[in-house]
LUMGU-390071 format. One record per residue (C-alpha): x, y, z. Coordinates in Angstrom, 2 decimals, always signed. Example, Ala and Ser with C-alpha at 12.3 -4.5 7.8 and 13.67 -1.06 7.14 Angstrom:
BEGIN
[[+12.30; -4.50; +7.80]]
[[+13.67; -1.06; +7.14]]
This chain:
BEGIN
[[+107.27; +103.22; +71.33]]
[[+109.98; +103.42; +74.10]]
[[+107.56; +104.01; +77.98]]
[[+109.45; +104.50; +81.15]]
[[+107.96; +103.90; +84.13]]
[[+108.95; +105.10; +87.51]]
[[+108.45; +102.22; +90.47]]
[[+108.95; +98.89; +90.26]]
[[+106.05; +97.78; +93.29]]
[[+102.76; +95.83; +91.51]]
[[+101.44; +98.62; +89.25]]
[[+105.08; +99.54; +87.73]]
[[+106.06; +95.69; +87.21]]
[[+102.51; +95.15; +85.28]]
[[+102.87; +98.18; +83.55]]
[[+105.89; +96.77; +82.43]]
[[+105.08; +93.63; +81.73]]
[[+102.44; +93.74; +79.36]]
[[+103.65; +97.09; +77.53]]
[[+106.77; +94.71; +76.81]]
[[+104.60; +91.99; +76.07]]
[[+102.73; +94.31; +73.16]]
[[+106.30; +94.69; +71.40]]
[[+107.32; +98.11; +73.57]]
[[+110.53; +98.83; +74.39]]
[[+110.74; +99.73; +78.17]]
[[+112.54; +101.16; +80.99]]
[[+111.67; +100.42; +84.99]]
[[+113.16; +102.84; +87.22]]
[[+113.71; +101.90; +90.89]]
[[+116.64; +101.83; +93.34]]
[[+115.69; +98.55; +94.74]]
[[+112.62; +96.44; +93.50]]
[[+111.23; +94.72; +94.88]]
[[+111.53; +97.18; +96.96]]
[[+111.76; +96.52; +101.19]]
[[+109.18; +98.71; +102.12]]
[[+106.67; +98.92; +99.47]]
[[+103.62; +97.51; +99.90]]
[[+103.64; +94.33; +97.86]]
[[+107.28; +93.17; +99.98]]
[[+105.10; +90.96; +102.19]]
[[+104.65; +87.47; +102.50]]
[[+101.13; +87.33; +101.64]]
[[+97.70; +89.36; +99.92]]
[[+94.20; +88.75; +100.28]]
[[+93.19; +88.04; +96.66]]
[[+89.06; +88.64; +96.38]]
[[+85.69; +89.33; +94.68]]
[[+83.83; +90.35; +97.49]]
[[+83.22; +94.21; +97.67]]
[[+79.85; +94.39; +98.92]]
[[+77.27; +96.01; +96.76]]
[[+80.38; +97.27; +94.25]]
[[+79.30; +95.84; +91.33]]
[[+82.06; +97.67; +88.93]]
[[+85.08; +96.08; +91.46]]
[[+83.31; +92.97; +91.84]]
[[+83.23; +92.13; +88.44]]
[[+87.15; +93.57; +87.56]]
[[+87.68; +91.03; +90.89]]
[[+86.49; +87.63; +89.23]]
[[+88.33; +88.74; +85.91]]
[[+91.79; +89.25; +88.68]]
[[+90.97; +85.66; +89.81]]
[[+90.90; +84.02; +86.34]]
[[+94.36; +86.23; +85.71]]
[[+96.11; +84.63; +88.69]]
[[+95.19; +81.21; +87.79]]
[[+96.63; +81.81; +84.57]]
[[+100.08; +83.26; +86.17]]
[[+100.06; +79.96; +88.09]]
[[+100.70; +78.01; +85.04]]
[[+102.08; +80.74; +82.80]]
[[+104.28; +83.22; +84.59]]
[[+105.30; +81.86; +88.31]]
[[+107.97; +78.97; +88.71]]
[[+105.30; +77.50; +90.98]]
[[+101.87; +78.56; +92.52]]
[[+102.13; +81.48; +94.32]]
[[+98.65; +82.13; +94.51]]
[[+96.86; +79.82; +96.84]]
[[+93.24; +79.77; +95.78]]
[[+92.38; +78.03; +99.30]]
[[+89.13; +80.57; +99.86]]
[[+88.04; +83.28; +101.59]]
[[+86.27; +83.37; +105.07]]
[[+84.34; +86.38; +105.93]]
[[+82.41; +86.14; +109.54]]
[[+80.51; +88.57; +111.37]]
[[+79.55; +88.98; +114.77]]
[[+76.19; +89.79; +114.53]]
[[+73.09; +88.25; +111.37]]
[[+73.94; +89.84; +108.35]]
[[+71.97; +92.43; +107.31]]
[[+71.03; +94.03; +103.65]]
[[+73.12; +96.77; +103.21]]
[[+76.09; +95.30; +105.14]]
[[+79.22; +94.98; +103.51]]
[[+79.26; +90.73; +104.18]]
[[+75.89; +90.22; +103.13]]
[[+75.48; +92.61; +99.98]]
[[+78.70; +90.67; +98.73]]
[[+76.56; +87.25; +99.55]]
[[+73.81; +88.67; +97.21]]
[[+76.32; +89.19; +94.47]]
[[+78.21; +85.97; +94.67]]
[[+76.52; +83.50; +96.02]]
[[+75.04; +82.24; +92.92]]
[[+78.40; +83.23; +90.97]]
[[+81.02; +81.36; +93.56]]
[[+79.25; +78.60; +95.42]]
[[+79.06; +80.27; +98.61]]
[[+78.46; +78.43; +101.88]]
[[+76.47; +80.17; +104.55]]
[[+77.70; +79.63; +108.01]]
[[+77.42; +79.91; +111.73]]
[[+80.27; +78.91; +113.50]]
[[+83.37; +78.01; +112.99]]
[[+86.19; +75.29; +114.93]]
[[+88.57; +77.88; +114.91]]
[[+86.88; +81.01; +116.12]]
[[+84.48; +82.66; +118.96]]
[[+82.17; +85.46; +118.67]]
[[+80.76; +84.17; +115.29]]
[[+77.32; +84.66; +114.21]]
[[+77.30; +84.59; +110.61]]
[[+79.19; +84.58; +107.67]]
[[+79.49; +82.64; +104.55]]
[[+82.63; +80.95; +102.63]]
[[+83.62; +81.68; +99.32]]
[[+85.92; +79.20; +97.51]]
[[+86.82; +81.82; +95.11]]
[[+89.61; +83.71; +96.67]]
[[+92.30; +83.20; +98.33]]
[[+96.09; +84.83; +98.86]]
[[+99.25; +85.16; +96.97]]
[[+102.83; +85.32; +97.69]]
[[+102.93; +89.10; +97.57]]
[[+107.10; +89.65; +97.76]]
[[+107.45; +86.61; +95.41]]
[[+104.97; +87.46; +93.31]]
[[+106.73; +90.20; +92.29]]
[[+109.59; +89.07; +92.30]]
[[+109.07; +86.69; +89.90]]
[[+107.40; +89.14; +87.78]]
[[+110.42; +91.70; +87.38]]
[[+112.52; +88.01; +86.66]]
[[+109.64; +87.81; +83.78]]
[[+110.13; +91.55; +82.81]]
[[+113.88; +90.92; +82.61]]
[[+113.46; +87.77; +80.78]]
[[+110.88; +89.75; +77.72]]
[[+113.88; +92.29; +77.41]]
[[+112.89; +95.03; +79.86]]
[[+115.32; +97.56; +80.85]]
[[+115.54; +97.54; +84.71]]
[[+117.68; +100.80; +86.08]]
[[+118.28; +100.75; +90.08]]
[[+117.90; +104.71; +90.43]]
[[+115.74; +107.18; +91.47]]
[[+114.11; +108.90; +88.56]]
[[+112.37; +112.37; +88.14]]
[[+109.11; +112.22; +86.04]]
[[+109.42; +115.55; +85.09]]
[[+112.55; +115.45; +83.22]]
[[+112.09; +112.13; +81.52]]
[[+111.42; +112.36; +77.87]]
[[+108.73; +110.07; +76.17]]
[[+105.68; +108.74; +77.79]]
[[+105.92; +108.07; +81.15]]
[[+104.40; +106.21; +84.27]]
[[+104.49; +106.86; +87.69]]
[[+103.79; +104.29; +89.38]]
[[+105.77; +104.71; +92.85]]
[[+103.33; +103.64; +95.24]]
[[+103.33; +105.72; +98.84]]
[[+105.84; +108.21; +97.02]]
[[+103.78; +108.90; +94.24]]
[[+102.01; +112.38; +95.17]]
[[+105.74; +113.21; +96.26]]
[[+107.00; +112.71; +92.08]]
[[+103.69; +114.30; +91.10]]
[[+102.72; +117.08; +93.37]]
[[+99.47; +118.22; +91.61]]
[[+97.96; +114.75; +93.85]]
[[+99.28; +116.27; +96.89]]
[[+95.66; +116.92; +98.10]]
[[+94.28; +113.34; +96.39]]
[[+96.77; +111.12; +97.40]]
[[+98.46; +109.89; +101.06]]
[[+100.63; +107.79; +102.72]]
[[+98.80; +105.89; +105.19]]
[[+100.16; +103.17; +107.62]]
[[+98.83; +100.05; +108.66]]
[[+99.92; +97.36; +110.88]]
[[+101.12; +94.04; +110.31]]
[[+101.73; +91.35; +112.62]]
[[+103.69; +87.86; +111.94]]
[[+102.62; +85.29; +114.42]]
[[+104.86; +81.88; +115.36]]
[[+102.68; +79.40; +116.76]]
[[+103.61; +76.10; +118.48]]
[[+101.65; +73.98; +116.15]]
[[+101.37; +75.76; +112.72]]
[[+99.71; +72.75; +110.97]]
[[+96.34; +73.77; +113.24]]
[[+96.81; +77.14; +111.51]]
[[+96.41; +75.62; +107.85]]
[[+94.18; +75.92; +105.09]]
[[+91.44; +74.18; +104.34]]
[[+90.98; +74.28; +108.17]]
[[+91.88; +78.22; +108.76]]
[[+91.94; +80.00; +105.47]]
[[+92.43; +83.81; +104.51]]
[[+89.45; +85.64; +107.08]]
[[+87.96; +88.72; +107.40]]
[[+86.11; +89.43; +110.82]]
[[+83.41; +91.66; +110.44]]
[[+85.73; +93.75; +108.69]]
[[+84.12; +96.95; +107.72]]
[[+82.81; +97.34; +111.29]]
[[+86.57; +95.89; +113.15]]
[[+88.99; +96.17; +110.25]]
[[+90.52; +92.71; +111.22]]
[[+91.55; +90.26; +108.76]]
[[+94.42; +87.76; +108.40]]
[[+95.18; +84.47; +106.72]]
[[+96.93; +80.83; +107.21]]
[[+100.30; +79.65; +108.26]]
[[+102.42; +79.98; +105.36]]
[[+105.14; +77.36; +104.09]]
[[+107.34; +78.92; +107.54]]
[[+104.52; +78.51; +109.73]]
[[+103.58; +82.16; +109.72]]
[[+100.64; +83.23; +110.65]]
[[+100.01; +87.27; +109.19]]
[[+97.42; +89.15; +111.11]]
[[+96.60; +92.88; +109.76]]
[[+94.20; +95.41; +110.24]]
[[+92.57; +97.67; +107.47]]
[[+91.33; +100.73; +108.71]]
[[+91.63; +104.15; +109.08]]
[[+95.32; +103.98; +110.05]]
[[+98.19; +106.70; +110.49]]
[[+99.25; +109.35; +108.35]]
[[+102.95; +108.92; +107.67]]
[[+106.18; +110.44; +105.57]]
[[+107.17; +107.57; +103.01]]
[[+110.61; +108.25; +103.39]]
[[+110.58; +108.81; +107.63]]
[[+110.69; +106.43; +110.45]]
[[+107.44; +103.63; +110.88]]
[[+106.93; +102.68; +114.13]]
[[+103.84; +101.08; +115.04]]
[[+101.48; +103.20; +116.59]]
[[+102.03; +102.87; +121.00]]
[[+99.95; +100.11; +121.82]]
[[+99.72; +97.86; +118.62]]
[[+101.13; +94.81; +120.04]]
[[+97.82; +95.24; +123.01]]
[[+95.58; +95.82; +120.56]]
[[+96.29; +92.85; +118.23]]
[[+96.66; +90.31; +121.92]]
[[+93.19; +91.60; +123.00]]
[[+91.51; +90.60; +119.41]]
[[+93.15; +87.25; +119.71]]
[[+91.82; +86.65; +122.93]]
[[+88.35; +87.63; +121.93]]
[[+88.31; +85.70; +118.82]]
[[+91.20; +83.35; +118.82]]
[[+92.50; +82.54; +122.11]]
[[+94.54; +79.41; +121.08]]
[[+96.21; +82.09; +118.73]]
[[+96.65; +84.95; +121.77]]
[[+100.35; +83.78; +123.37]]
[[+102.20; +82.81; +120.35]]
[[+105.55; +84.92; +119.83]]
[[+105.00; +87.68; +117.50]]
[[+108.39; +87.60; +115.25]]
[[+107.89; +90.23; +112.52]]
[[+106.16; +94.07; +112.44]]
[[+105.60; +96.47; +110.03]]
[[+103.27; +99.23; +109.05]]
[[+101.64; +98.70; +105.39]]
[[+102.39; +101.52; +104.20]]
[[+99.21; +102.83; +101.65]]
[[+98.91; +105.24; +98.34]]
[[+95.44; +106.01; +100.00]]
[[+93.35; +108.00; +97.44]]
[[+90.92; +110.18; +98.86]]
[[+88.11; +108.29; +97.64]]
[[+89.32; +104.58; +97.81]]
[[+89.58; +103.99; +94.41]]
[[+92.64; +104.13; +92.01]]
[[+94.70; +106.73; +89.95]]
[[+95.00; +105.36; +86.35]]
[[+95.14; +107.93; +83.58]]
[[+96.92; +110.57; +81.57]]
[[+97.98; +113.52; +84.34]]
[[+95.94; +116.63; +82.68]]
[[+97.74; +119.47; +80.08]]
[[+100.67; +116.41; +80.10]]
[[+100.46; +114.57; +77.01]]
[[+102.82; +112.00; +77.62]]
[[+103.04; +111.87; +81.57]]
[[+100.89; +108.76; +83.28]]
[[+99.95; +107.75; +86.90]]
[[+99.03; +104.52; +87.93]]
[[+99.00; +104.60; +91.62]]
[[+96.46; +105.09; +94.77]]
[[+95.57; +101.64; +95.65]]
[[+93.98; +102.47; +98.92]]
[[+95.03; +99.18; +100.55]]
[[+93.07; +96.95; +97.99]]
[[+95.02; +96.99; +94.78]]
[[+97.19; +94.14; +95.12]]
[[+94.58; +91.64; +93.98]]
[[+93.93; +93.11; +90.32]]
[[+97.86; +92.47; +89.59]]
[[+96.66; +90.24; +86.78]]
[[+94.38; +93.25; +84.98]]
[[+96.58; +96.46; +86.09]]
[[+99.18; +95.80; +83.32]]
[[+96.10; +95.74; +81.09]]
[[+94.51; +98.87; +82.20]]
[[+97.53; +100.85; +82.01]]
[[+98.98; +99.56; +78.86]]
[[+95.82; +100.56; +76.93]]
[[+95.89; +104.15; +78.85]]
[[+99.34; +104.39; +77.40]]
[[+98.18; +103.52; +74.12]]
[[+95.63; +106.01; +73.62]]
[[+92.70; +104.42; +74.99]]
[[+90.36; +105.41; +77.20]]
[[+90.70; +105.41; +81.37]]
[[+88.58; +102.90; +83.49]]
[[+85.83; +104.86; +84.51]]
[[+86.19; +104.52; +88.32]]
[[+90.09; +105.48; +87.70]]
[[+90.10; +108.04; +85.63]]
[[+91.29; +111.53; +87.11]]
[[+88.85; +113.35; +89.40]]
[[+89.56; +116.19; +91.75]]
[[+89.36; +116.11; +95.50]]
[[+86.09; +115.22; +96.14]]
[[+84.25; +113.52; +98.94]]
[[+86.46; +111.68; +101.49]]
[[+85.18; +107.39; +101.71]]
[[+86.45; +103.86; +101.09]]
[[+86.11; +100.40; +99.82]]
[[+83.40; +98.95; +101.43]]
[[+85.61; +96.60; +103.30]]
[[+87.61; +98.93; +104.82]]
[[+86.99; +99.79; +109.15]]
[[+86.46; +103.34; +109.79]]
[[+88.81; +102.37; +113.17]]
């Protein structure tokens, strides 16, 4: 069976991937991927388990884990997924039915959490726990590396802009941000929503290294603040994952007036040694936000050959090692994932992690 699929960001290169990888011929149209403003052209992704009491995403989480050590050895010319941990702290005890300490319940047994109270690096800390499972990857690199792997199994890679419509065969559009713009029947499901992102220079980036600062969240559902450690440049990436701003994929991004303030103040709260260093890279994140949170991976309906694999609400990244999978057997004839499968406008909410700031 010959597939084309439209976008070449994580779902597309997946896609691609492993429908190669089951003896497929296949097509990847996009005008420049990895693309420079898709979502996955960063230099780094929070890769986790922990979504609070979300069973369903916890459990497709530690399958995503065991995937990306596999990639290490298998796919990647070297590591790119650091599996250094994950540090989520809150400001205040954690309480059942928070995000942090529902995810505790779930893991702790599963992971080896370690419960904690303070930490060397950071102020206004209360509680929190440690989970060794998790981690980040090399977002830009990652995929990268994996269109060098789709090219290497034989897949057609066409630098244009392609119209789902009027392409023959089965098809997948998985185009990220500009998705609901190639299939207009999301229009009222899907968004574009920006988010910003902050590079950081400090003097002394070996203080800013895991094991001694790894990927952090900071109360996150309440503050939406989360970051991770200096990189191989001495980068430190600080983001926030909340409610953000409604943009046009293809228009200008300027960070919303006051973004650089905003970030300085939560460094001088929480990080002060952090607060002055130069700030030498900005972007906004730009989000296929579903109206729910969760993903668009199914057949489009009264199309019998036309796909979407798309809406990853800020949170998809870290299942790059089961998308492939979930798509390929959609394409196939099998069944959707239940929490993907298509639904109509329904209910606006999020992933339990995400800030409603």
């Amino acid at each position: 069976m010959a597939v084309s699929i439209v976008g070449g960001g994580i779902f597309g290169v997946t896609a691609a991937l492993e429908l190669r990888g089951r003896g497929h011929e296949v097509v990847l149209y996009d005008p420049d991927s990895p693309h420079p403003l898709a979502a996955s052209t960063d230099i780094s992704k929070v890769v986790r388990a922990d979504y609070g009491a979300d069973e369903a995403l916890t459990e497709l989480g530690l399958e995503a884990l065991d995937g990306w050590h596999r990639w290490n050895t298998e796919v990647f010319s070297r590591p790119l997924f650091h599996d250094e941990g994950f540090l989520l702290m809150t400001r205040a005890a954690m309480e059942p039915g928070g995000f942090e300490h529902s995810s505790w319940t779930l893991l702790r047994d599963r992971c080896g959490l370690r419960r904690l109270s303070t930490h060397p690096r950071w102020q206004n800390v209360a509680d929190g726990y440690f989970n060794p499972r998790g981690g980040w990857a090399e977002s830009g690199e990652v995929v990268r590396q994996l269109l060098a792997a789709c090219l290497d199994a034989g897949v057609v890679v066409r630098p244009q802009v392609a119209d789902p419509q009027t392409i023959i065969g089965p098809c997948v559009v998985a185009a990220g941000a500009w998705t609901h713009r190639l299939l207009p029947v999301l229009a009222d499901r899907l968004r574009a929503v920006g988010q910003p992102v902050l590079h950081f220079q400090p003097s002394d980036p070996a203080r800013w290294r895991a094991p001694k600062f790894p990927t952090w969240a900071h109360d996150i559902s309440k503050t939406g603040w989360y970051g991770f450690p200096a990189n191989a440049e001495g980068l430190v990436k600080i983001a926030h994952h909340g409610l953000g701003t409604e943009v046009d994929p293809a228009g200008e991004r300027p960070l919303p007036e006051g973004t650089h303030a905003r970030f300085r103040a939560f460094l001088s709260e929480n990080l002060p040694d952090l607060a002055e260093a130069p700030i030498v890279f900005e972007r906004l994140c730009l989000y296929s936000d579903s109206f729910d949170g969760d993903f668009f991976i199914d057949r489009v309906p009264d199309r019998r050959d036309l796909f979407v694999a798309a809406g990853g609400s800020g949170h998809g990244f870290k299942f790059a090692p089961v998308l492939g999978r979930l798509v390929a057997d959609l394409v196939e004839g099998g069944a959707p994932h239940p929490r993907f499968a298509w639904r109509e406008l329904g209910d606006r909410k999020t992933e339990e992690a995400r800030s409603e700031v």
